[in-house]
C-alpha positions in Angstrom: -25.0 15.2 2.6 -25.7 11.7 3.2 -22.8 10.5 0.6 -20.4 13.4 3.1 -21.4 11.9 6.1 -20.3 8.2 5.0 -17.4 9.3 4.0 -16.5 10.7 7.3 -17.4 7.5 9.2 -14.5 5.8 6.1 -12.2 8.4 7.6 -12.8 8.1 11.0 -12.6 4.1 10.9 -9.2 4.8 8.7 -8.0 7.2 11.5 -8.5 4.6 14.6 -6.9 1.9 13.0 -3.6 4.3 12.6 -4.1 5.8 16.2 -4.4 2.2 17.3 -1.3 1.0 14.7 0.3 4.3 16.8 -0.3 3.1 20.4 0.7 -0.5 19.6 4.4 0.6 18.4 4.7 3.3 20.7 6.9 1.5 23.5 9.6 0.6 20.5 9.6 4.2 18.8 10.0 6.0 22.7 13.2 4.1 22.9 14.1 4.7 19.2 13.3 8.8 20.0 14.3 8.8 23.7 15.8 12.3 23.3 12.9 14.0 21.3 10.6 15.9 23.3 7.3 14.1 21.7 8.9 10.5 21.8 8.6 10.9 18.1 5.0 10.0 18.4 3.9 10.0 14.9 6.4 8.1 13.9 5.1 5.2 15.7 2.1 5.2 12.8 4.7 4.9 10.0 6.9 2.1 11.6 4.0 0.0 12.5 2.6 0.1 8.6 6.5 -0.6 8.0 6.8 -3.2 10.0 3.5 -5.1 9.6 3.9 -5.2 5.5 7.2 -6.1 6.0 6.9 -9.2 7.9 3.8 -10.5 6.6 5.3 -9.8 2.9 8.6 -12.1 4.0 5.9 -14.6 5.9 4.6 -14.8 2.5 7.6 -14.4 0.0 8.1 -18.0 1.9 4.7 -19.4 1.8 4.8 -19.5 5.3 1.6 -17.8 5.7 -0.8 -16.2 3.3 -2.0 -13.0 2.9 -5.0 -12.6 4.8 -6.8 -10.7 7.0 -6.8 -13.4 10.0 -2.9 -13.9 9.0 -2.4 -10.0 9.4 -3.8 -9.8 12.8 -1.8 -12.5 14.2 1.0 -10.0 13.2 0.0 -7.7 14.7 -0.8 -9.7 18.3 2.9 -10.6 17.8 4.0 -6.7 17.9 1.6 -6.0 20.2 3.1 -8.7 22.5 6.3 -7.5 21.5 5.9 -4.2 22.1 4.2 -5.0 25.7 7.9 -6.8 26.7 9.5 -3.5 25.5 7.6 -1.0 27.6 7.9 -3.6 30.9 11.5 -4.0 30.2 12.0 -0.3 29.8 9.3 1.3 32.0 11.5 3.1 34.0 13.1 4.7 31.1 9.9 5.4 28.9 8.8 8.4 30.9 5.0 9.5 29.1 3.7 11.6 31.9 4.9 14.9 30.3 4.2 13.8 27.0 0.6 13.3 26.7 -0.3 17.1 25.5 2.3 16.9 22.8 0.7 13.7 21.7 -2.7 14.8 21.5 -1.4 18.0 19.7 -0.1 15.3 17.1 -2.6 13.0 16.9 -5.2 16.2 16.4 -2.9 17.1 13.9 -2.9 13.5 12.0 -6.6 13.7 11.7 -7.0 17.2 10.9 -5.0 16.9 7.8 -6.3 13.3 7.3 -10.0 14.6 7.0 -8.2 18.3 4.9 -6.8 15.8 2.0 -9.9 13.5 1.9 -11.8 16.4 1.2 -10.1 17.4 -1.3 -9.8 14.3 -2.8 -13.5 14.3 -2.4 -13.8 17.0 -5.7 -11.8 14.9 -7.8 -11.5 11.1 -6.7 -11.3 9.5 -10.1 -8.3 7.1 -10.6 -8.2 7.3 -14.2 -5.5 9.4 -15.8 -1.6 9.8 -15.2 -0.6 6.5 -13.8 -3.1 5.7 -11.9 -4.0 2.3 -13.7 -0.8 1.2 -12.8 -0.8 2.1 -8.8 -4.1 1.2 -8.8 -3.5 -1.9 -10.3 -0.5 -3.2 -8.4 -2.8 -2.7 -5.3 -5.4 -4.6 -6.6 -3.2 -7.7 -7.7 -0.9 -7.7 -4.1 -5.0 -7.5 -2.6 -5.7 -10.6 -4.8 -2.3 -12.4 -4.0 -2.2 -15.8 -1.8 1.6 -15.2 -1.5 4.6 -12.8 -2.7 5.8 -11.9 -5.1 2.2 -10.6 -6.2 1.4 -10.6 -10.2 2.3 -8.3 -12.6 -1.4 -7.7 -13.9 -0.5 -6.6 -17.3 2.0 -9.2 -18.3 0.8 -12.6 -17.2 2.1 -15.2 -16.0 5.4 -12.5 -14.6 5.6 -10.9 -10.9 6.0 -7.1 -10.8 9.2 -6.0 -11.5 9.0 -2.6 -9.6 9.2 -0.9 -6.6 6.0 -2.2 -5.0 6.0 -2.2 -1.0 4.0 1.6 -0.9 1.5 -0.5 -2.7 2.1 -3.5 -0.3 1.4 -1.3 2.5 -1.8 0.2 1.6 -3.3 -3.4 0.4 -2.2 -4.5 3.7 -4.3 -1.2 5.5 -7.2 -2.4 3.0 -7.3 -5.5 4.3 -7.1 -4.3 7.9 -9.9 -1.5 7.4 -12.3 -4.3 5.4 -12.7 -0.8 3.2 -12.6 -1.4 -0.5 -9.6 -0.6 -2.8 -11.6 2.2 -5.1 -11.6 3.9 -1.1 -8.7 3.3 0.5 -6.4 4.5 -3.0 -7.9 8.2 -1.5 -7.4 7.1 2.0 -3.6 6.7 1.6 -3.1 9.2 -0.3 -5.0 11.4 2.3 -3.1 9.7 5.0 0.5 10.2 3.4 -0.5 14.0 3.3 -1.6 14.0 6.8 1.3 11.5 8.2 4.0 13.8 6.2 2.5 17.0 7.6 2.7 15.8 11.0 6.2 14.1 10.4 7.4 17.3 9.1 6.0 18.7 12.1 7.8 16.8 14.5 11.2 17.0 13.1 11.0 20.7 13.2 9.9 20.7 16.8 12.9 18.3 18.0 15.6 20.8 15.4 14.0 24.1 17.0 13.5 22.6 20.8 17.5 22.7 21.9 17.5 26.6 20.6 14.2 27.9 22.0 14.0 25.6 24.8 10.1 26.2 24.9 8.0 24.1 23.5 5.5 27.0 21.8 8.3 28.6 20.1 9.2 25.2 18.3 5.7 24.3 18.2 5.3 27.6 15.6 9.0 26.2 13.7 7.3 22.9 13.2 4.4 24.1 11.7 6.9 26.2 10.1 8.5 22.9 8.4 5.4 21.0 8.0 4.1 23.5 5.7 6.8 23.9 3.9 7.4 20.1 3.2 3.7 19.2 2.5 2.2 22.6 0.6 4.9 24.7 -0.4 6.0 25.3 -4.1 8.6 26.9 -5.3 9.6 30.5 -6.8 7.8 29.7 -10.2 4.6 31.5 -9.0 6.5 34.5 -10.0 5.1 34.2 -13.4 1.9 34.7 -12.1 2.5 38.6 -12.6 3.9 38.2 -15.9 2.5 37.5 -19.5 2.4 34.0 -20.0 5.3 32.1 -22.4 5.7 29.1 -24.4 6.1 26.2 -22.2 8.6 24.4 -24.2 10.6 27.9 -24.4 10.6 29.6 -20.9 12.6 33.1 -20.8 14.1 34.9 -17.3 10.9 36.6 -16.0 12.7 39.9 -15.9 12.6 39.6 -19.7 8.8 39.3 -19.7 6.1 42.2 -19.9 4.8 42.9 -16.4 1.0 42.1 -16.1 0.5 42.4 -12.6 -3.1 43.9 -12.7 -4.0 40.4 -14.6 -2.5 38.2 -12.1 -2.6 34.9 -12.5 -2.3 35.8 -16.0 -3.5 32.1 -16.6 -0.9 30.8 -14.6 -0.6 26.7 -15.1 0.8 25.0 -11.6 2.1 22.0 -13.3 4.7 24.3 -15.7 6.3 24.6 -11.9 7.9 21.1 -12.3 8.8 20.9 -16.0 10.4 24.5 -16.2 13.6 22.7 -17.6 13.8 21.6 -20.5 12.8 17.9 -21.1 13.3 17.4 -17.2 11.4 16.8 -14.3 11.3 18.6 -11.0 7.9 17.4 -8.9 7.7 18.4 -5.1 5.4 16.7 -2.7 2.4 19.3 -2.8 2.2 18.7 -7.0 2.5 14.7 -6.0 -0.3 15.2 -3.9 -2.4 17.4 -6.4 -2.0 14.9 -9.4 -2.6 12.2 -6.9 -0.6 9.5 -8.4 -0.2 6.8 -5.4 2.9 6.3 -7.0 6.4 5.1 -4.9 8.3 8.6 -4.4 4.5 10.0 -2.7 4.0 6.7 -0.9 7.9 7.1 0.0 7.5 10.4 1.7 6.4 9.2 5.6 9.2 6.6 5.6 11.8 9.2 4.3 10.5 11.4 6.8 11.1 8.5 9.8 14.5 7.8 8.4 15.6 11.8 8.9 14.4 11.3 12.2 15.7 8.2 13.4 19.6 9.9 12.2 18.6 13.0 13.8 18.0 10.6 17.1 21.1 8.8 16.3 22.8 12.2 16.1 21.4 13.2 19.5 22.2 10.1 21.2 25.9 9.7 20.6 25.7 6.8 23.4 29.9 5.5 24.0 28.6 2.1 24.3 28.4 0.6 20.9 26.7 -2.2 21.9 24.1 0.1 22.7 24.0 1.8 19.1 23.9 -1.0 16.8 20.2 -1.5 17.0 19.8 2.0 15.8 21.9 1.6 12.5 20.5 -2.1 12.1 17.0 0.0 12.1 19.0 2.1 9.9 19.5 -0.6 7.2 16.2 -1.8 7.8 14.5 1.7 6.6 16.7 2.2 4.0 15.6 -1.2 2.2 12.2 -0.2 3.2 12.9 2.8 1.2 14.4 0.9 -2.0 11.8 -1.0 -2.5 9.5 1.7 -2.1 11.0 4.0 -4.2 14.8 2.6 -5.2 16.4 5.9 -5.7 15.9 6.9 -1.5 17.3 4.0 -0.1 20.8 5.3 -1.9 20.3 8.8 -1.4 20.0 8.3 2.6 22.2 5.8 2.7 24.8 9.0 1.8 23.0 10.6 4.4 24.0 8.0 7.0 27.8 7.9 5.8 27.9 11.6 6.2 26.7 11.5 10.1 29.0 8.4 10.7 31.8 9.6 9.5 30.9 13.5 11.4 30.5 11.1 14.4 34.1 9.3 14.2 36.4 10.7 11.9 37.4 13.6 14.5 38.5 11.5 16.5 40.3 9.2 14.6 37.6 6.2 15.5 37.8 4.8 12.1 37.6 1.3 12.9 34.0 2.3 14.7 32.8 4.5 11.5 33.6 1.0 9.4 31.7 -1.2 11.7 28.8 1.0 12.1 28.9 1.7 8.4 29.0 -1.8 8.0 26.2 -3.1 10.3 23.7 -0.6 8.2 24.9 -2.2 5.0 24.2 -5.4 5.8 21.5 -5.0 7.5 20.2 -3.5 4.3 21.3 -6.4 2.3 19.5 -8.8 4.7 16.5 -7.3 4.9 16.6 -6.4 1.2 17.0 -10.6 0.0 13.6 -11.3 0.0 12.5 -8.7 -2.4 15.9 -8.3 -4.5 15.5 -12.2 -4.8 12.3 -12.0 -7.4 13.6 -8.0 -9.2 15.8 -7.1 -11.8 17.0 -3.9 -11.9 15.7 -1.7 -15.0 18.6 1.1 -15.0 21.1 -0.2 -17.6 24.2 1.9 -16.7 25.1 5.6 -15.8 25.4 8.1 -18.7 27.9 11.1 -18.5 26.3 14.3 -19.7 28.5 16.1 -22.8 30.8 13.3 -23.1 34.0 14.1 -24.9 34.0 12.5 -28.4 37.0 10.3 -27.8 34.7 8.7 -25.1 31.7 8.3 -27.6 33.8 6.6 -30.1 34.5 4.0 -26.8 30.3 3.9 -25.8 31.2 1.9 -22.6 33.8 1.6 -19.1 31.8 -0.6 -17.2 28.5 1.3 -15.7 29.5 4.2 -17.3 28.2 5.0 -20.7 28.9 7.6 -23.3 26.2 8.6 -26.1 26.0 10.8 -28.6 23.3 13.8 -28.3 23.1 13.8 -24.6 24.5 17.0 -23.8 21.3 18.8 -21.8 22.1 20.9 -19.2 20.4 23.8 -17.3 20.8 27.1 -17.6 22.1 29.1 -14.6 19.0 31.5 -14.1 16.8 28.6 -13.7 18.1 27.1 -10.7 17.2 30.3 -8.4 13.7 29.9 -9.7 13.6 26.7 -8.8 15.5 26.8 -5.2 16.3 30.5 -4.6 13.6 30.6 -1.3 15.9 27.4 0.2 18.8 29.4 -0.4 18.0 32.7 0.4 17.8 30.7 4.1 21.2 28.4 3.6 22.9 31.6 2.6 21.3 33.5 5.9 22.9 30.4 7.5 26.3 30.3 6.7 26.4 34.1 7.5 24.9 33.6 10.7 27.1 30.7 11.6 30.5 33.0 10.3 29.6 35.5 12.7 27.8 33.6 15.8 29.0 33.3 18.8 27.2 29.9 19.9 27.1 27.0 17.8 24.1 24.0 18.1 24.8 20.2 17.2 21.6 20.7 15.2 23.3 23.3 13.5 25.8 20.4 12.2 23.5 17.7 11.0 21.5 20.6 9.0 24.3 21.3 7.2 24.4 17.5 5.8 21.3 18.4 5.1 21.9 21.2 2.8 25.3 19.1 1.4 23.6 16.2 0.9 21.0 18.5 -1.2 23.1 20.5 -2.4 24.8 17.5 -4.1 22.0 15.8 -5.5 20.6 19.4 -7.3 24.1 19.5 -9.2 24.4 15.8 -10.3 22.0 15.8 -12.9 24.3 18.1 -14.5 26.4 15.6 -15.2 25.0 12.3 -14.9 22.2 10.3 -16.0 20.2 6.7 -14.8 20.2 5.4 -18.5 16.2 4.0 -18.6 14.1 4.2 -22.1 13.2 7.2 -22.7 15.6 8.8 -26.0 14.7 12.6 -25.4 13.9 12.9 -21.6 16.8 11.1 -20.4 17.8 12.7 -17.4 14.1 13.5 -16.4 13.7 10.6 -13.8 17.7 11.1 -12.9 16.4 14.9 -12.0 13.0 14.2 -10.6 14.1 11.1 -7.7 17.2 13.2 -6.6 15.8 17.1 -6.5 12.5 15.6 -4.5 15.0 14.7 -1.8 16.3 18.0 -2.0 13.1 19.9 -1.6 12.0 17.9 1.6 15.7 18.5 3.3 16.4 21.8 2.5 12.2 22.0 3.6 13.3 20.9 7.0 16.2 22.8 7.4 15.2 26.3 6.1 12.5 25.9 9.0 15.2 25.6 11.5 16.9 27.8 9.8 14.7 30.6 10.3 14.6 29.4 14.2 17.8 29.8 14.3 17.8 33.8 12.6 15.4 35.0 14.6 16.9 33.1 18.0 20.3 35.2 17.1 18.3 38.2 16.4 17.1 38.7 19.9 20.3 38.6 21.3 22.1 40.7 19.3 20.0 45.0 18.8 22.8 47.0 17.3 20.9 49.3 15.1 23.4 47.6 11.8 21.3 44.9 13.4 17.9 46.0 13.1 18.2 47.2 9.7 19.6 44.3 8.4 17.1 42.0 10.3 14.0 44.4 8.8 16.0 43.9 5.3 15.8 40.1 5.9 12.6 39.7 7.2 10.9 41.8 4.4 12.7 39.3 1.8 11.8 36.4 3.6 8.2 37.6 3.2 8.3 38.6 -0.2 9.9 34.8 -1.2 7.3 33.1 1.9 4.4 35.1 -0.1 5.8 33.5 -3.7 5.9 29.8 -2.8 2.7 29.7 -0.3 0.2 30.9 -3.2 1.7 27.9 -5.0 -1.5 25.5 -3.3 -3.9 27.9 -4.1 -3.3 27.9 -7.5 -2.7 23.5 -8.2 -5.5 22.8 -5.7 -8.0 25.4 -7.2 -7.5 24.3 -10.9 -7.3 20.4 -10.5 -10.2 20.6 -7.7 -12.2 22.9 -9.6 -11.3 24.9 -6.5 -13.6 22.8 -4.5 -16.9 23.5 -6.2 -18.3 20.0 -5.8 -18.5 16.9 -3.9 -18.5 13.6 -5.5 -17.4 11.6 -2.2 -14.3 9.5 -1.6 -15.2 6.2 -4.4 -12.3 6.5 -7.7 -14.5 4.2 -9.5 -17.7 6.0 -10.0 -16.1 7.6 -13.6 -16.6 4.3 -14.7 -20.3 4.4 -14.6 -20.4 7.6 -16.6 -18.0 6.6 -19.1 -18.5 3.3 -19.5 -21.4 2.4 -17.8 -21.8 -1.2 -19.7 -18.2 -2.3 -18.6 -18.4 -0.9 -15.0 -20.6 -3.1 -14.3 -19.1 -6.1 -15.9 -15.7 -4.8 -13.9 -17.7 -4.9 -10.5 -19.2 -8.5 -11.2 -15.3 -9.8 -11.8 -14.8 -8.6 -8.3 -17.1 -9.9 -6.6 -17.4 -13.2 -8.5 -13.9 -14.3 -9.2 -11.1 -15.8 -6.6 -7.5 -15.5 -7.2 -5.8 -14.5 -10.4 -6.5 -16.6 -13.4 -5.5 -14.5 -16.6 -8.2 -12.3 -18.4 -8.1 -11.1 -22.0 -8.7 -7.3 -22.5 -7.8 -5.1 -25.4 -4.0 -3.4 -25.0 -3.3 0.0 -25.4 -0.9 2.9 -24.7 0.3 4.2 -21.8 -1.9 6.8 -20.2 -5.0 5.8 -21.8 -8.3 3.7 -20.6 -7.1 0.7 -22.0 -6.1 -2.2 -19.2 -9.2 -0.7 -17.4 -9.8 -4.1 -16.6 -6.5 -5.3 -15.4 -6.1 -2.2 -13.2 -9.5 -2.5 -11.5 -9.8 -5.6 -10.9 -5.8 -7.0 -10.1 -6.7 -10.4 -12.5 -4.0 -10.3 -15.1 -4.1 -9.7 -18.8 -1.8 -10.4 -21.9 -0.4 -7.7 -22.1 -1.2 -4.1 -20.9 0.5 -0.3 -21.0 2.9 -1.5 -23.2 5.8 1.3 -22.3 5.4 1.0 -19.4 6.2 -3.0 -19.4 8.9 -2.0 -21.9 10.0 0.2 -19.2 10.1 -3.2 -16.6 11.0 -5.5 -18.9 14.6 -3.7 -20.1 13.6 -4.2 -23.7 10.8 -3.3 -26.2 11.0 -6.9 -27.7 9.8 -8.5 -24.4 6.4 -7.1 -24.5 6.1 -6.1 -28.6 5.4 -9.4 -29.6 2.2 -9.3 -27.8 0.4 -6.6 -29.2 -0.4 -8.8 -32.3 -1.2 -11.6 -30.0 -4.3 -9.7 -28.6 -5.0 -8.3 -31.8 -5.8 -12.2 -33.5 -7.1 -13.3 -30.0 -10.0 -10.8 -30.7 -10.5 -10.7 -34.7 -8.6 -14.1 -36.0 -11.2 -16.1 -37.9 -8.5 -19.3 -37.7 -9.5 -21.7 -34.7 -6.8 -22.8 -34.3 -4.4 -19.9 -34.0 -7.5 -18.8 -31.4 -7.0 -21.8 -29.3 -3.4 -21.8 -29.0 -2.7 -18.3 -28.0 -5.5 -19.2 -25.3 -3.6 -22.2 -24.0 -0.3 -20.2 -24.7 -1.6 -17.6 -21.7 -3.9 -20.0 -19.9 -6.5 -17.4 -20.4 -9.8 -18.0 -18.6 -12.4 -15.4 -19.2 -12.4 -13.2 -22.7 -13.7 -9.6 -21.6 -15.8 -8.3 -24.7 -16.6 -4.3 -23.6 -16.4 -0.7 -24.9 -12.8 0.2 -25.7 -12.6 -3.8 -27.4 -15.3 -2.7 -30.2 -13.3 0.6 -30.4 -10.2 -0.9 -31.4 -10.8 -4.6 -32.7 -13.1 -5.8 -35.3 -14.3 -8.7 -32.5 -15.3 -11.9 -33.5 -17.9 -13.3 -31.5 -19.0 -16.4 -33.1 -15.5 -18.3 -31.9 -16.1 -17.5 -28.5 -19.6 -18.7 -28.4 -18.2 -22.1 -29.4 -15.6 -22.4 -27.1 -16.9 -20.7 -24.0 -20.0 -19.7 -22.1 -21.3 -16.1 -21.7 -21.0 -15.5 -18.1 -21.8 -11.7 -17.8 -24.0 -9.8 -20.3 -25.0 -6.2 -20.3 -25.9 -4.9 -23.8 -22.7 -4.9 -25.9 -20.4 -6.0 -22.9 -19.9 -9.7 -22.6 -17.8 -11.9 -20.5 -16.6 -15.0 -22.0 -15.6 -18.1 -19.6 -13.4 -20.4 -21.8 -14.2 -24.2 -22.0 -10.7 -26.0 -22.2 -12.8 -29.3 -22.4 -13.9 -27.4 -26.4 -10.1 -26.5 -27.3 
């Protein structure tokens, strides 16, 4: 009880800081979403966090301050003094009296499924498994960093050569909340939940508002969309009733033996997003159960703002274009908030954008205004992109073409393009409907409706760029590929960045979607009518029933369905497993300043090893070495390595010892657990060229004494 009740003060402290983060940027996101009926409130949480990161990560990418918590709230007072101008200079136009209920709604909202996901984190908090060690670890290092770029903490001396600024932006809340990093990794992810819920939320108010015109009708359509962006799954769950079949072999359910009295028939959630073969196909509520604070889930609130802030753009339609440019510089500004988030988003909205230009212009022949507005987001993009692009080298090392002809084999190359051998996966038809059939069941509803309507939205238009856009990024993969590392699963991350997209747009727009139906339903009792509404509305149930059990059955098995409480710390596996080293881990952090390079046994990918590295932020030799391979565009880079650590640990030769310690300027030699496992560690060399520091049993930390080398 006591351990529960802590943890609710954590979350309450976490909450205020966004509600104040919220009230601060409020004035700049009423004028942003002037024409949405709730000012989009929430949003004003995830441009803050966007903004703060942002310009204390350029302060820093130019040493012009450091990254500190005194140097973070002088940030902040400079938003909150610009913010203050904004709502004087605009107080007749920012009109909150009639807002307030709508913002309390939200901000009840916010909390409600802040303190829902905490809790549930609460059952499982550990960050250990998946890739964990990695998020966890690039948090830890950007926390430990005096400027940017931060340190890649398993190849020192490098930077990180990845999408970091969802890390960035929950070291920078870390710092804010004074609350440690084994916390706050549950906190954001808990907040990203909760912030994407409400998000969700609000964009299917402001689609359903113009068609209702009440606010508790579009209230009920954007709960409608929040659940289906933040907890639905997909038609998989059909399974559920059938005899279970080889994973690596899945067969059309109506070829399976019906076992409905069985149900779940041991049903296994995660088999939801692999169903094709050697591919990946995550949606948010999985992201959330696995809990990897990985880029595309850290991603999902600013993806989320960026629909919005074109569905405001959309609404607007202002002919001053004086007027408009802020919003498409704002524009650019998301979208490179989004590439270096998660790269694959900033180009998959930035289609998004071209699409509701050129819908905006092309009618009426204002080209030259499509170009310059098109224009103004690019560059905006580019500028605000320079800092980080400056220090990141792209890993993606051309675009493959699925089932290449063999006269293009035999060439291999046109510029980007690439042609192998063997890379001829594609997916077979009856899979797709699996996978998307409950989006299209409503797109299909749609296009009917709109044939035969007699009134059309402008909602209605910028929902169908939603569905294109979608649309287009589900049949890709069937033909292309981001070329990365990976021999047999080479269009799985191709697959997985685009079709997440897919599932939060068509998410948003089946909600309005069904706003729409039932709207044109009313008006509209022919008895054909009535029977074909009663035909849709029992298929929309049957499909609603199939992708809602879809939380019940990931958030039972990963959470033990919620049999236990072990409170909100991800560290506390460490005492259990490796009690001796946990402690040795927690001295490092409180006892040790900056970054200088610690030596820790390497290991695969997905394993304990870098434990150290990942918990800490100091740097080590070398650490998940596919992943570095993955970073580093080449297997050679980090290969070489791997021996390194090996002789560090069990070389007998002084002088080899001494050398690969100047080599990596290495300053403490952690001695623990997973170092006996693997190496055959000799201790005597240490002993004479450094000083025990840390001793627990068998776990030793080594300080090395250049003055001996």
């Amino acid at each position: 009880m006591i351990n529960m009740l802590s943890d609710l003060l954590l979350v309450s402290n976490w909450w205020f800081i966004f509600f104040l983060i919220g009230i601060i940027f409020l004035p700049l996101t009423s004028r942003i979403f002037s024409k949405f009926i709730d000012y989009g409130y929430i949003f004003s949480k995830i441009i803050g966090v966007a903004l703060i990161s942002y310009f204390i990560f350029v302060l820093g990418i130019g040493h012009i301050l450091s990254f500190s918590r005194f140097n973070l709230f002088l940030v902040i007072l400079f938003f909150i003094a610009l913010n203050l101008f904004i709502f004087v200079k605009q107080k007749n136009k920012i009109k909150l009296a009639g807002k307030w209920r709508l913002f309390i709604f939200e901000e009840i909202l916010f909390l409600v499924g802040l303190i829902f996901w905490s809790r549930i984190r609460a059952s499982q908090p550990d960050i250990q498994g998946l890739e964990k060690f990695m998020d966890f670890g690039f948090i830890n290092s950007i926390l430990r960093s005096e400027y940017f770029p931060p340190k890649d903490m398993w190849f020192t001396p490098f930077d990180i050569n990845y999408y970091y600024f969802g890390h960035l932006t929950t070291a920078v809340l870390t710092k804010i909340s004074n609350i440690s990093s084994n916390i706050t990794f549950n906190l954001m992810l808990s907040t990203d939940f909760a912030l994407s819920f409400v998000a969700s939320f609000s964009l299917g108010v402001n689609l359903a508002y113009p068609i209702y015109k009440n606010k508790f009708k579009a209230i009920i359509s954007g709960i409608f969309s929040a659940f289906l962006v933040t907890l639905a799954g997909n038609l998989h769950t059909i399974y559920a009733f059938f005899k279970n079949y080889d994973t690596d072999n899945p067969l059309p359910f109506w070829e399976m033996i019906f076992k409905p009295l069985t149900f779940p028939n041991s049903y296994w959630y995660p088999n939801a997003t692999r169903f094709i073969y050697n591919t990946i196909h995550e949606f948010p509520i999985y992201s959330w159960v696995v809990s990897d604070l990985h880029g595309h889930v850290l991603d999902i609130p600013f993806v989320l703002l960026t629909i919005a802030t074109f569905l405001s753009i959309f609404k607007i339609r202002s002919k001053k274009l004086k007027s408009q440019l802020p919003y498409f510089a704002f524009s650019g500004f998301l979208l490179s908030v989004m590439y270096m988030t998660n790269a694959w988003d900033g180009i998959i909205y930035f289609l998004l954008a071209s699409i509701i230009i050129v819908f905006l212009h092309i009618r009426k022949r204002e080209i030259k205004i499509a170009v310059f507005k098109l224009s103004t987001v690019v560059i905006s993009f580019v500028i605000f992109i320079f800092p980080f692009n400056s220090f990141f080298k792209p890993f993606v090392s051309g675009i493959g073409i699925l089932c290449a002809p063999n006269f293009l084999i035999k060439i291999g190359k046109i510029g980007p393009f690439l042609f192998e051998a063997n890379h001829c996966q594609t997916t077979p038809l009856w899979q797709l409907p699996i996978l998307y059939g409950f989006f299209y069941f409503f797109v299909i509803s749609f296009f009917v409706l709109l044939f035969y309507s007699y009134k059309y939205f402008e909602e209605d238009f910028f929902v169908i760029f939603l569905i294109v856009l979608s649309t287009f990024l589900i049949i890709m993969p069937e033909f292309i590929y981001a070329k990365d590392i990976y021999p047999a699963h080479f269009r799985a991350n191709t697959m997985f960045k685009m079709v997440y997209q897919s599932f939060i747009m068509l998410s948003i727009s089946s909600a309005y979607i069904a706003s729409r139906i039932l709207t044109d339903f009313k008006k509209n009792l022919s008895i054909k009518l009535i029977i074909g509404r009663s035909v849709w509305i029992l298929m929309f149930l049957v499909l609603f029933s199939l992708v809602s059990i879809y939380p019940y059955f990931a958030i039972g098995s990963y959470y033990n369905n919620l049999k236990s409480y072990y409170g909100l710390n991800g560290t506390n596996y460490l005492n259990r497993l490796y009690p001796q080293d946990s402690l040795a881990i927690e001295w490092l952090n409180k006892n040790i300043k900056g970054q200088p390079v610690v030596l820790e046994a390497q290991g695969d990918s997905y394993t304990d090893y870098a434990r150290v590295s990942a918990n800490t932020g100091l740097p080590t030799v070398l650490g998940w070495t596919v992943h570095e391979w993955l970073w580093r565009g080449t297997y050679d880079i980090p290969a070489s390595r791997i021996a390194d650590v090996k002789n560090l640990y069990e070389s007998s030769d002084a002088k080899v010892t001494k050398e690969l310690l100047k080599k990596y300027k290495i300053a403490y030699v952690f001695i623990g657990d997973l170092e006996h496992q693997k190496y055959r560690v000799n201790e005597q060399k240490f002993n004479k060229i450094g000083n025990i520091i840390f001793v627990k049993k068998d776990t030793k930390i080594y300080k090395i004494n250049y003055q001996q080398l």
